[in-house]
C-alpha positions in Angstrom: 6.0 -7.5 39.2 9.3 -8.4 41.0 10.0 -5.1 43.1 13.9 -5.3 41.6 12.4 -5.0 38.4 10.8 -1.3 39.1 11.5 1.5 36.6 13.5 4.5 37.6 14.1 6.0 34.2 12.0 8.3 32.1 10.6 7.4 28.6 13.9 8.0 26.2 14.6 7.0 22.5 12.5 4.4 21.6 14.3 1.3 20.3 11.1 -0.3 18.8 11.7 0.1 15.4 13.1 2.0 12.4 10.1 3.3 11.5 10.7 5.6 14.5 12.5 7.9 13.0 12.0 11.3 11.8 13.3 12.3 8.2 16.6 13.3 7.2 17.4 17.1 7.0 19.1 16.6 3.5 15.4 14.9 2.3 13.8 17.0 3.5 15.5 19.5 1.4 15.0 17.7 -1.7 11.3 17.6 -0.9 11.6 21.3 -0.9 13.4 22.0 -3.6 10.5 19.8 -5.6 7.7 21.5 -3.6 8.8 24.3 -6.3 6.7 25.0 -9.6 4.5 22.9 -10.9 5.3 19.8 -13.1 3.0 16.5 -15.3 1.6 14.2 -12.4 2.4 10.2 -11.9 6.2 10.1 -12.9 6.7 12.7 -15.9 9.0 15.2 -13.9 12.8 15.8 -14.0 12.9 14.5 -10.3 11.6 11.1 -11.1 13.5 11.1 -14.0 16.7 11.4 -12.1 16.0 9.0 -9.5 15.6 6.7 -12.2 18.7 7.4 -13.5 20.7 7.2 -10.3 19.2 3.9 -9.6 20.4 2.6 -13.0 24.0 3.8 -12.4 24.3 2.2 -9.0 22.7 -1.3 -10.6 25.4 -1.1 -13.7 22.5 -1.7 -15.8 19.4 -0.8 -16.7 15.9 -1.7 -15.0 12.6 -0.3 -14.7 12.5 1.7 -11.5 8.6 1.9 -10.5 8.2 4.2 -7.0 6.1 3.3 -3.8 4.4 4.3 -0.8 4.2 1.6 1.4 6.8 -1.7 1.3 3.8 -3.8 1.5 2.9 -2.4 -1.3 6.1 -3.0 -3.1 6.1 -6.5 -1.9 2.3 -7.2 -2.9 2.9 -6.2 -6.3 6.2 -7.9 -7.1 4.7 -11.4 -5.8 1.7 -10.4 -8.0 4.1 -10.0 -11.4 5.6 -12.9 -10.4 2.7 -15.3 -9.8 -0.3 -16.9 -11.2 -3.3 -18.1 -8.6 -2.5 -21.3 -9.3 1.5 -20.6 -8.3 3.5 -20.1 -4.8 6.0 -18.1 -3.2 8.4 -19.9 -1.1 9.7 -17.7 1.9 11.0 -17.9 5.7 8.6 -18.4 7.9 9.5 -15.3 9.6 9.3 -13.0 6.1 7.8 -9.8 6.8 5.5 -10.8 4.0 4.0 -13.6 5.7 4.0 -12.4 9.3 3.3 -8.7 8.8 1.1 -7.4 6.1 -2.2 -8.6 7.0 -2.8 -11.5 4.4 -2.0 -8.6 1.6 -0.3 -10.7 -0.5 -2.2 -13.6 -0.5 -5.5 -11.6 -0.9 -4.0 -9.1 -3.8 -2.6 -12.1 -5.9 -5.0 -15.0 -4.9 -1.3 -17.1 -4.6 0.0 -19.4 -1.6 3.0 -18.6 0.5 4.7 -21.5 1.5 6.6 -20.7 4.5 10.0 -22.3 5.6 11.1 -22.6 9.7 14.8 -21.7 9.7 16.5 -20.6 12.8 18.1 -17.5 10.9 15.1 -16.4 8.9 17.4 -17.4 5.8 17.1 -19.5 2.6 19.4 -21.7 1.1 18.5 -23.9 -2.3 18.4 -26.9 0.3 15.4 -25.3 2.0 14.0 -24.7 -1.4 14.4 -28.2 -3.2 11.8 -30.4 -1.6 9.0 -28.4 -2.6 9.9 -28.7 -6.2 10.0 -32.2 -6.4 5.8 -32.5 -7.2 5.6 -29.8 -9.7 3.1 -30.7 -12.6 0.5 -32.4 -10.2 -2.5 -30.7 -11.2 -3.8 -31.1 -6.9 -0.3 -29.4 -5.8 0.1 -25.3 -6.3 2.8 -25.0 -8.2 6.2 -23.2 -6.7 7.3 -20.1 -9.0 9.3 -17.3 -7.2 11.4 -17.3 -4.0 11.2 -14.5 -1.6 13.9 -13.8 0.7 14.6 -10.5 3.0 17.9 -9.1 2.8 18.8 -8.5 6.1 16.6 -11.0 7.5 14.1 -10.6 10.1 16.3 -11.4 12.9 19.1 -9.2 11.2 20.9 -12.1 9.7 22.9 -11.7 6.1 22.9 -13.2 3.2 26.5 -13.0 1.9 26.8 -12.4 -1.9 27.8 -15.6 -2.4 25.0 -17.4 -0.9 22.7 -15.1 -2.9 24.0 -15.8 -6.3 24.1 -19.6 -5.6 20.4 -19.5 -4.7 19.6 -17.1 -7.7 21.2 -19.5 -10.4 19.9 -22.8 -8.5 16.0 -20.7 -8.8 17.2 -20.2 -12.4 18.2 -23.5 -13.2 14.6 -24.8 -11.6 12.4 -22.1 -13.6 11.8 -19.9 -10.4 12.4 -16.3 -9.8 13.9 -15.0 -6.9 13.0 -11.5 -5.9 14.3 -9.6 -2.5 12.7 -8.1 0.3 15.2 -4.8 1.0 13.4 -2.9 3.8 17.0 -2.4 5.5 18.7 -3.6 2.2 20.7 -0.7 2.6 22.3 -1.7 5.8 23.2 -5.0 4.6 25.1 -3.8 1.9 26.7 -1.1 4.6 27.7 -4.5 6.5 29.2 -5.9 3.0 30.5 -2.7 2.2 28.8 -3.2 -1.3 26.4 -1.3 -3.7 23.4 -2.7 -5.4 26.0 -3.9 -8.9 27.2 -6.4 -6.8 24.3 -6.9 -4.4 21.9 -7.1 -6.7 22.8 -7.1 -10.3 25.8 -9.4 -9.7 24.0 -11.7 -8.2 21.8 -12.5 -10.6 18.4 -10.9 -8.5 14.7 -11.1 -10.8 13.0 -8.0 -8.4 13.8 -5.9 -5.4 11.4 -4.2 -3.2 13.9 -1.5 -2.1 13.1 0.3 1.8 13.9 3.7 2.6 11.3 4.4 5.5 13.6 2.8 7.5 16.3 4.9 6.8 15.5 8.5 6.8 12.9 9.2 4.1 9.1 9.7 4.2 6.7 6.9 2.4 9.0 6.3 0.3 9.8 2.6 -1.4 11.2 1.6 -4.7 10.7 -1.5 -7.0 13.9 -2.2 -9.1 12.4 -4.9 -12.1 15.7 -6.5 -13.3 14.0 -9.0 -15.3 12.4 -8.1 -18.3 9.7 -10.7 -17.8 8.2 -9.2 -14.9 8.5 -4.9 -16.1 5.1 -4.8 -17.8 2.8 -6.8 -15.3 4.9 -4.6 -12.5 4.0 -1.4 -13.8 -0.4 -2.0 -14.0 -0.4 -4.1 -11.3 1.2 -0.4 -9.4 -1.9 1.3 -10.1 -4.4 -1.7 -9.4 -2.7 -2.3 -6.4 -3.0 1.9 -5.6 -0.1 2.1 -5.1 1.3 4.7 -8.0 1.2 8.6 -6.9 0.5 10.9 -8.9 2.4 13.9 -7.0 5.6 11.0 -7.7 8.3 13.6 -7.5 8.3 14.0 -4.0 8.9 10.3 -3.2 11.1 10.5 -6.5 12.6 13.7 -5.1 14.0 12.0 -1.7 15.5 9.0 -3.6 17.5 11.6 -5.4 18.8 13.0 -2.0 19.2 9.0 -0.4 21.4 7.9 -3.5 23.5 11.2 -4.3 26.9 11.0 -2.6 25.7 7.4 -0.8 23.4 9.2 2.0 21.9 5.7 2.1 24.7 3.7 3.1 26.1 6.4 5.0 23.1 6.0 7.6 22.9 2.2 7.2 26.3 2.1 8.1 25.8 4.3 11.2 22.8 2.4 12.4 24.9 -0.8 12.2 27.7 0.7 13.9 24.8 1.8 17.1 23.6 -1.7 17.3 27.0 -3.4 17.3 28.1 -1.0 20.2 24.2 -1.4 21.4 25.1 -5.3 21.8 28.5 -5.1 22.9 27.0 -3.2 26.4 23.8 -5.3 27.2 26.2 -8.5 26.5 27.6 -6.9 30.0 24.5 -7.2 31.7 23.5 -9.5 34.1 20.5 -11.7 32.9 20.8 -10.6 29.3 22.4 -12.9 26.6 22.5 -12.3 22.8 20.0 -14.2 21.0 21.4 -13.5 17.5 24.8 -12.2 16.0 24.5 -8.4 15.3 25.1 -8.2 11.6 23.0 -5.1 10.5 21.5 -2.6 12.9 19.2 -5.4 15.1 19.9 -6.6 18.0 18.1 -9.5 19.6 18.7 -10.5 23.2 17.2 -12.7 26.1 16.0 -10.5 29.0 13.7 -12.1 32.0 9.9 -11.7 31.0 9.5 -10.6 34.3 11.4 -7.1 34.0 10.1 -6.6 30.6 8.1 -3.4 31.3 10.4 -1.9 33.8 13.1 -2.4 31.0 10.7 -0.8 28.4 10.9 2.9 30.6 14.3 3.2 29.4 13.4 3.1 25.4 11.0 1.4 24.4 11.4 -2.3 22.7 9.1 -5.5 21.1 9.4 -8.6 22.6 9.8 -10.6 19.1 9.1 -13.5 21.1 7.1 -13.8 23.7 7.2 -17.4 24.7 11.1 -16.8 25.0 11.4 -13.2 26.4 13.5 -12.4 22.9 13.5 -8.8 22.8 14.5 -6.9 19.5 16.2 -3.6 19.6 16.3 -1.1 16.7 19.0 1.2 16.1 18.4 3.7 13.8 20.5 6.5 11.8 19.9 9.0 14.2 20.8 6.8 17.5 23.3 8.1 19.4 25.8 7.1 21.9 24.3 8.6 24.4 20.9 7.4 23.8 22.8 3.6 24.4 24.2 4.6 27.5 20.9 5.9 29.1 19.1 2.4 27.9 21.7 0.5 29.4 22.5 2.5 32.9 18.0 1.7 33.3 18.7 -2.1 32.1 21.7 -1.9 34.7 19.6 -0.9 37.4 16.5 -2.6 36.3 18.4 -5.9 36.5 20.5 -5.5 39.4 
């Protein structure tokens, strides 16, 4: 290793990922408060009852609200209500889906993911119209269902706009779109939107909705819009092993995320971390941004060379190895503080 590139810092916050993070204090209550008494098992509480509620009056509408411990779960199971074996999901090439759940979907449903290369990890009914032009040959699978992730793996976002013209274009073709929303809630913290007009408005089929990544504990959501899709959603949960039976303490911190907006309160701190986050590497020598900081990722160029030295001051991926593209996480419980120390060791890493 280049002797400039030496590490002088101690191991500090780790920027690696979202998962990182401890839970919120005000969950954590919640969980508590439902750790009290005893109540019916797999969903028939007064916790998951109100979760349910609360997700219906942030949609404007009603849906069926099915509760998660795992997003690959979530994700498995709406491609499964979604698909036949003989059907595909269209998706980035970078979906979280098709890079990083271990063939789960493709094993669980017996379905193909067709994958699209786009530079933002986004979708557009442009991207999705040459694979519909061959449907009804019995030797082609047959597109059904988009997939797209909301922000996008490189922390790209879909405006509402652009959703709602790929929604009714999927619509218009027969195809259902559902959403990836692992850090849903910081791209409606960028939009300074809730889910009516994220979601609802836009004219979504299913949403596999995160909170992991924002302060909760195992804890995902599946909002089924379409009434297609509600009853193969909810026995594919418990083939799929994914429906708890002690559900009011996942139910339990949904109530605590959505009361008074906690979500998008931290979404919209993380976002406001990785936005300063950028603003200070961009300083750097030998750093360059590699994406626009929309939600609360920020890629950047740093050289391969100095990657471990740079990794003593918080840790990092490199998202891309062959280009030294590094991904920084900022989560809801990143500090100012914590930046500064990452970028004083990238300072003196680099100098």
């Amino acid at each position: 290793m280049n002797a400039s590139c030496k590490s002088r810092a101690e191991v500090a916050h780790s920027f690696a990922s979202d998962n990182n993070t401890g839970i919120h204090p005000l969950v954590l209550e919640k969980i508590q408060e439902a750790n009290q008494g005893q109540f019916l098992a797999y969903g028939d509480d007064p916790w998951t009852e109100k979760a349910r509620q609360l997700f219906c009056e942030k949609l404007g509408r009603a849906a069926d609200i099915l509760f998660f411990l795992t997003g690959t779960g979530a994700n498995v199971v709406a491609m499964a209500a979604m698909l036949q074996s003989w059907e595909a999901l269209i998706a980035p090439w970078q979906a979280h889906l098709n890079e990083d759940e271990c063939g789960a979907p493709e094993k669980f449903t017996g379905s193909k993911i067709i994958t699209v290369k786009r530079p933002d990890g986004k979708l557009g009914p442009e991207d999705v119209a040459p694979f519909l032009m061959q449907r009804g040959d019995v030797h082609r699978v047959q597109p059904r269902a988009v997939s797209i992730t909301q922000s996008s793996e490189f922390g790209r976002i879909y405006s509402l706009e652009e959703i709602r013209r790929l929604a009714d274009f999927l619509h218009k073709e027969g195809l259902y779109l559902h959403v990836d929303g692992a850090r849903l809630a910081n791209a409606c913290a960028a939009l300074n939107c809730g889910l009516k007009e994220m979601i609802a408005g836009t004219g979504v089929d299913i949403v596999s909705f995160g909170g992991t990544k924002n302060g909760l504990f195992q804890a995902e959501a599946l909002l089924v819009l379409n009434e297609n899709l509600i009853s193969a959603a909810r026995f594919l949960q418990k083939q799929a092993m994914q429906l708890p039976s002690k559900m009011r303490f996942v139910a339990a911190q949904f109530v605590a995320y959505l009361e008074d907006d906690l979500w998008l309160r931290l979404a919209g701190h993380a976002n406001r971390m990785a936005v300063h986050l950028a603003a200070a590497l961009n300083e750097l020598p030998r750093v360059r941004l590699a994406h626009p900081v929309e939600a609360n990722a920020v890629f950047v160029y740093v050289p391969a060379e100095c990657v471990e030295a740079l990794r003593a001051g918080g840790y990092f991926y490199l998202f891309d190895e062959t280009s030294s593209m590094a991904r920084l996480m900022c989560n809801y419980d990143t500090t100012p503080e914590d930046i500064q120390t990452l970028v004083e060791h990238w300072r003196r890493t680099l100098a």
